[in-house]
C-alpha positions in Angstrom: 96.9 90.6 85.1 96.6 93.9 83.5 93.4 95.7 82.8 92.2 98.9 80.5 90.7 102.1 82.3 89.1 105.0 81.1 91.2 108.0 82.7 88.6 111.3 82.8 90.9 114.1 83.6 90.7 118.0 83.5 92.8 120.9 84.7 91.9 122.3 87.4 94.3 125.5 89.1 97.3 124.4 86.8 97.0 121.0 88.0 95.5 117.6 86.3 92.2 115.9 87.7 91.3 112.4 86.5 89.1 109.8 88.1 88.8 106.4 86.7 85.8 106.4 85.1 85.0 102.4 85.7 86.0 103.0 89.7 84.0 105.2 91.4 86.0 106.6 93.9 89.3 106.8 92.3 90.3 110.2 91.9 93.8 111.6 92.0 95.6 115.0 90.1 99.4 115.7 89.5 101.1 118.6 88.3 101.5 117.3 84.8 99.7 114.2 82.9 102.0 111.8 83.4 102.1 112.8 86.9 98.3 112.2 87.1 98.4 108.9 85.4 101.2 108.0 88.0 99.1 108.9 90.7 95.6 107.3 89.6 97.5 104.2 89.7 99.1 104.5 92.9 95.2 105.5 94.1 93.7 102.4 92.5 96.3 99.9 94.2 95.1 101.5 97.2 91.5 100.9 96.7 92.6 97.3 95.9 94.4 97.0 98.9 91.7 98.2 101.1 89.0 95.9 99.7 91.2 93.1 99.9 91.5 93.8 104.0 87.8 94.6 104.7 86.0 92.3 102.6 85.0 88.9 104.9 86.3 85.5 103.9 82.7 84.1 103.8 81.4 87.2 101.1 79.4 85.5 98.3 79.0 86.7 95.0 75.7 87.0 92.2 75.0 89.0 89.0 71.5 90.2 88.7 69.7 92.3 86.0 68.8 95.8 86.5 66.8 98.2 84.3 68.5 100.8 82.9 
């Protein structure tokens, strides 16, 4: 399954910054944009990977509303 991000990404130094702005917590840079894009990937498999280990069998799930 494939899915659409939004990449937010500045220069920082001469290098790229981007975090994904729909996953908090994924941030990564690279020398050039397509370097960045490479690496915000690589970061969000990661995060995939990590919540896939530490998330219990017996977790359950429920949407609720929340004022905005």
């Amino acid at each position: 399954m494939r899915r659409t991000f939004t990449l937010d990404y500045w220069q920082d130094d001469g290098w790229y910054v981007g975090q994904l702005r729909e996953v908090p917590g994924v941030f990564s840079q690279g020398e050039t944009l397509p370097a960045l894009e490479e690496n915000i990937r690589d970061a969000y498999e990661l995060v995939l990977e990590d919540v896939d280990r530490t998330e219990p069998a017996n977790v359950q799930h429920k949407e609720i509303e929340v004022e905005v």
